[in-house]
C-alpha positions in Angstrom: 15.5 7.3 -5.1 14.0 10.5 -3.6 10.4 11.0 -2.2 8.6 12.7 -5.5 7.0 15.9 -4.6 3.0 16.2 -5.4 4.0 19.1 -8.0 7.3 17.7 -9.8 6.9 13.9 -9.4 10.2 11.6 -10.9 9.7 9.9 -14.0 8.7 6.4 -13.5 11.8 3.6 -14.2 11.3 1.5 -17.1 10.0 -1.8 -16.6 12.0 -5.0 -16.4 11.2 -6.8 -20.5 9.2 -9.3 -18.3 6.9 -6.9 -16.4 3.5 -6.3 -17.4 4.3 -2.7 -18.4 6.9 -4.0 -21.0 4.5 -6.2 -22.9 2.0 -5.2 -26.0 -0.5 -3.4 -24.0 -1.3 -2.9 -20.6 -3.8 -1.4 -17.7 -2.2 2.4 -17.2 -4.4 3.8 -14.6 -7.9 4.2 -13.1 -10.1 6.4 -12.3 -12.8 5.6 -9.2 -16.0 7.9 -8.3 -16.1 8.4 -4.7 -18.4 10.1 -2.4 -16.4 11.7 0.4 -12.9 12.0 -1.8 -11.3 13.5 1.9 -11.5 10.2 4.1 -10.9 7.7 0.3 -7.9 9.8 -0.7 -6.4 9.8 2.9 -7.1 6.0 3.2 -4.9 5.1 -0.1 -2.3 7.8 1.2 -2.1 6.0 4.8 -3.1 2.5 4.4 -2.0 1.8 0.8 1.5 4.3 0.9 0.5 5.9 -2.2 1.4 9.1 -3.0 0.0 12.5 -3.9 0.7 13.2 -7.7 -1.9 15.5 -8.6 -5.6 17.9 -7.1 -7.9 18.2 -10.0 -10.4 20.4 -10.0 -13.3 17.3 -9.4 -10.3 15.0 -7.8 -7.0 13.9 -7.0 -4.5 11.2 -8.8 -2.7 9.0 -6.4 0.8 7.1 -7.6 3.6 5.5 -6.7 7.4 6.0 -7.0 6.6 8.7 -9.5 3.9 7.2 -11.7 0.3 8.0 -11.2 -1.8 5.1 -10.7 -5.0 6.0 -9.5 -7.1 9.1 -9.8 -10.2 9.5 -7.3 -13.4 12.2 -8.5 -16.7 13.0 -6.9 -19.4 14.3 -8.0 -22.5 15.8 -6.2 -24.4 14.0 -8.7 -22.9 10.3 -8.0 -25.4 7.5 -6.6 -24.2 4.4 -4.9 -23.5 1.4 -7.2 -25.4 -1.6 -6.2 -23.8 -4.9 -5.6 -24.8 -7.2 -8.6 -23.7 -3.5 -11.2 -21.1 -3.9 -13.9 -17.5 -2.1 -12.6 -14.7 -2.9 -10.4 -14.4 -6.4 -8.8 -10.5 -4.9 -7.4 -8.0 -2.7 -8.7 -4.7 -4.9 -8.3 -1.2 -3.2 -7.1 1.5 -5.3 -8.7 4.5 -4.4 -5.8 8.2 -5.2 -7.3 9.0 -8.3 -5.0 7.9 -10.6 -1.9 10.2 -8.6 0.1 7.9 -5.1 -0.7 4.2 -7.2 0.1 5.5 -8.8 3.3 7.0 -4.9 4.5 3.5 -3.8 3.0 1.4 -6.4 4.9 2.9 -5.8 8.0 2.3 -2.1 7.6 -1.3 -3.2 6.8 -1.5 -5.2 10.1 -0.1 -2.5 12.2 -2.9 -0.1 11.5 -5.4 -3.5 11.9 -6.7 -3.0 8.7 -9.4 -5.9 8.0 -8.2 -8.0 4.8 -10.7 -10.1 2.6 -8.4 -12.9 1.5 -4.8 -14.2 0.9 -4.0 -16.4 -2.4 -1.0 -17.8 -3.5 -2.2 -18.1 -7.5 0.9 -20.2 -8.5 1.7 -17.4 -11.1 1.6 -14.6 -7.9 0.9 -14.1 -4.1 -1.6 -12.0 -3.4 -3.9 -10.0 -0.5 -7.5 -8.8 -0.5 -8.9 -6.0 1.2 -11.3 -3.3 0.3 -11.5 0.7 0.4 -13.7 2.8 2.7 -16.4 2.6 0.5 -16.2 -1.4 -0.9 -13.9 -0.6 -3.6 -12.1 -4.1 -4.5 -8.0 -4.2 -4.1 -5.8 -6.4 -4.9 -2.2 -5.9 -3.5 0.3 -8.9 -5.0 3.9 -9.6 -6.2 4.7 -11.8 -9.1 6.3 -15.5 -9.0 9.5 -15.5 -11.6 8.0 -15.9 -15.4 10.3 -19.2 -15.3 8.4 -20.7 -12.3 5.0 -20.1 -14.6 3.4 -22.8 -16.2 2.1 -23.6 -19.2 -1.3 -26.0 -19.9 -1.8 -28.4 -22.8 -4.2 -25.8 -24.2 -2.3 -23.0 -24.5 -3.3 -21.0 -21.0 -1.2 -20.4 -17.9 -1.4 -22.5 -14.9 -3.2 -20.8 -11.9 -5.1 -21.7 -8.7 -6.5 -20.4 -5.7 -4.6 -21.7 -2.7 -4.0 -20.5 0.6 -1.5 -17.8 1.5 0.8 -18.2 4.3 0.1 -14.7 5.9 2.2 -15.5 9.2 4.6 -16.2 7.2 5.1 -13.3 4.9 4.3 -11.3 8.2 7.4 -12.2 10.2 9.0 -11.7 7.0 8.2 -8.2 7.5 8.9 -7.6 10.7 12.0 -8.5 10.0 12.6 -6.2 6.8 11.2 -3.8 9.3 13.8 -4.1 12.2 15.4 -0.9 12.4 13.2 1.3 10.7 11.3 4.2 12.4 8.3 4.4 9.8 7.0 2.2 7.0 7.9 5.0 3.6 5.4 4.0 1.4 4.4 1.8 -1.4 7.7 0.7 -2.8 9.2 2.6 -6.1 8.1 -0.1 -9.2 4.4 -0.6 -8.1 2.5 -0.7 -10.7 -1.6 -1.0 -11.7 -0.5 -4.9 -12.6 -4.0 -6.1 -13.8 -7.5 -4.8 -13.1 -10.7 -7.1 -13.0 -14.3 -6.6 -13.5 -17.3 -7.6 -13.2 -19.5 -7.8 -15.8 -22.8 -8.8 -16.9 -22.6 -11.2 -19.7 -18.8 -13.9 -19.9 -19.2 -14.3 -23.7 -19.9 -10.7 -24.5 -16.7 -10.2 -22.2 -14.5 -12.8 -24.3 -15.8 -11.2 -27.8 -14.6 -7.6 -26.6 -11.5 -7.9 -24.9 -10.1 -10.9 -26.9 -11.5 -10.2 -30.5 -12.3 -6.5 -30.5 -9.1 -5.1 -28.1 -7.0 -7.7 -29.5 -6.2 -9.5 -26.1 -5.3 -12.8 -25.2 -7.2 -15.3 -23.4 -4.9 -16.8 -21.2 -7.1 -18.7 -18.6 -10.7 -19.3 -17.6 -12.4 -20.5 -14.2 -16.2 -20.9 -13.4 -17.7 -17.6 -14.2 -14.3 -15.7 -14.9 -11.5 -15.3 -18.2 -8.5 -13.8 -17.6 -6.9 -11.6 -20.7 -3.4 -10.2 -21.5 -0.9 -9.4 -24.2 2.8 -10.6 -24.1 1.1 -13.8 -22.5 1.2 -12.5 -18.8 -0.6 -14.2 -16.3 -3.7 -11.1 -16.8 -3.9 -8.0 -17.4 -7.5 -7.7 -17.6 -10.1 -10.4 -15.6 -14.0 -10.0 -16.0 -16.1 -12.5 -14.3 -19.8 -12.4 -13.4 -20.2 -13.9 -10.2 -22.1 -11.0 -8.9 -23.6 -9.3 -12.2 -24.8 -12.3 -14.2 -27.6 -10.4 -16.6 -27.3 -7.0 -14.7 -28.3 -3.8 -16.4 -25.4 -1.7 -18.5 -23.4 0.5 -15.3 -24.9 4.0 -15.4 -22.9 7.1 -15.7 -22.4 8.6 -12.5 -22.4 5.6 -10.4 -19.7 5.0 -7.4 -17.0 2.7 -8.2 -15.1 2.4 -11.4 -15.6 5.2 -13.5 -13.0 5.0 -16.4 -9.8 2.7 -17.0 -7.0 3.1 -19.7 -5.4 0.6 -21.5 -1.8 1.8 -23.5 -0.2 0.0 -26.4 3.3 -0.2 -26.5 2.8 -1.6 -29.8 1.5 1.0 -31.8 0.1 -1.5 -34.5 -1.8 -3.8 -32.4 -3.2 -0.4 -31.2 -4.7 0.3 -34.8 -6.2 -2.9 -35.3 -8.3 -2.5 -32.4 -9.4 1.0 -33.4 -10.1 -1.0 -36.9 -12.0 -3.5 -35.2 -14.0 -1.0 -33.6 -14.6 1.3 -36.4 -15.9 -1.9 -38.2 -18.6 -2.9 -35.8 -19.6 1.0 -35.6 -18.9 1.2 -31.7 -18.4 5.1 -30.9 -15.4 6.4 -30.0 -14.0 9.7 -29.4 -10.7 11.2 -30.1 -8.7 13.5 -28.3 -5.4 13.7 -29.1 -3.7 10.2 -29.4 -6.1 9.2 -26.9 -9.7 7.2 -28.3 -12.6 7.4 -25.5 -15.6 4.8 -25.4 -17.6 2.9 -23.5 -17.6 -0.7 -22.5 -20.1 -3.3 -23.8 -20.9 -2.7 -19.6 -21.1 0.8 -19.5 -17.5 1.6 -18.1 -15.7 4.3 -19.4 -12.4 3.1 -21.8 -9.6 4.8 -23.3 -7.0 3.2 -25.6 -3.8 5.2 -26.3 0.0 4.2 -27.6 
């Protein structure tokens, strides 16, 4: 596939049945408030091989292998978020196979970029590391839906062990063996899940599960995970940092705005039922619906 130009970018390839895309609904982009948009943008461009889709007039929209997947604004007007505020906890780049995180990893390691963490969640491998200005990221690469799981209850099997980075590394290096350059995040990434923080866990569960219609497919201390199509998450919200915190203000640094898309138009309409019925405002432009969070974070829904 050919390098898509910032003005014409390639449609994106249809998912696999079994990717997050392909399921019910699912997280279609994001859209972070930044202060110096120059050194942020050039960091995702460099350090995460995303691409160039888009300038806005307040921004830019970042994506890979055609689809946008990220879109960065400022604002003269934006204040710092503080630690324990409602927003992002990490965006999380779903890359199409172990073979595109290892080459990614030891891209990563090459420019000594400081990671947070490594996880192999049973369901996924993943690796932690954080923007220029403490934006959470998540890059990770699924496990085969057959290798997944299934509890007594209902809810995916997952855990938090170690990652084998040395591993994956030389795995990379070797992918990497006659190659003059590293080209990029890999065609197929994707915005796989995105998780939150938030200020209250049952307010969380009552939204996303029986007002957006989404799944609860797994729980730890402080944290449920969400999806449709019973993927491992699509959403997470968890309150280690923002138990009882204040609703997120407008303005503030750090997640701004995040869409979810319904493939299935239907499931679509009973959430915008369910939300008409408790009186929550939205607004409509076009096919898209725009509110607000019970957190203060900006939402649209759209088929």
């Amino acid at each position: 596939m050919s390098t898509p130009s910032p003005d014409r970018p390639l449609a994106p390839e249809h998912p696999a049945p079994e990717h997050p895309l392909a399921m019910p609904a699912f997280i279609d982009h994001a859209r972070l408030v930044v202060r110096d948009l120059p050194l942020v943008s050039s960091w995702y461009q460099s350090v995460m091989g995303l691409s160039l889709m888009e300038r806005l007039p307040s921004g830019e929209t970042l994506g890979a292998g055609g689809r946008p997947l990220l879109t960065l604004t400022t604002s003269g007007h934006a204040t710092t978020a503080p630690r324990n505020a409602p927003g992002l906890f990490h965006t999380a780049f779903l890359v199409p196979d172990r073979a595109a995180l290892a080459r990614w990893l030891t891209h990563a390691a090459g420019l000594q970029v400081p990671l947070q963490g490594a996880s192999d969640h049973l369901v996924s491998e993943a690796i932690y590391l954080a923007d220029p200005e403490g934006n959470g990221i998540e890059v990770y690469r699924d496990r085969p839906r057959a290798s997944w799981a299934t509890q007594p209850d209902g809810t995916l099997k997952m855990a938090t062990l170690p990652l084998d980075l040395q591993t994956l590394y030389d795995e990379g290096l070797a992918l990497a063996r006659g190659h003059t350059h590293w080209g990029g995040m890999a065609a197929g990434t994707s915005l796989g899940h995105l998780h939150l923080q938030v200020s209250d866990l049952p307010q969380a569960d009552a939204f996303f599960r029986d007002v957006l219609g989404l799944d609860l497919m797994g729980t730890y201390p402080g944290a449920s995970f969400f999806s449709t199509g019973r993927y491992h998450h699509h959403l997470a919200a968890n309150i280690w940092n923002t138990r009882n915190a204040p609703r997120r203000v407008a303005e503030m640094t750090g997640l701004g705005t995040y869409a979810l898309r319904f493939n299935d138009t239907a499931a679509l309409q009973t959430a915008l039922a369910a939300l008409d019925r408790l009186e929550i405002p939205t607004a409509r432009t076009g096919d898209t619906v725009s509110l607000t969070d019970p957190f203060g974070i900006g939402l649209t829904l759209s088929a």
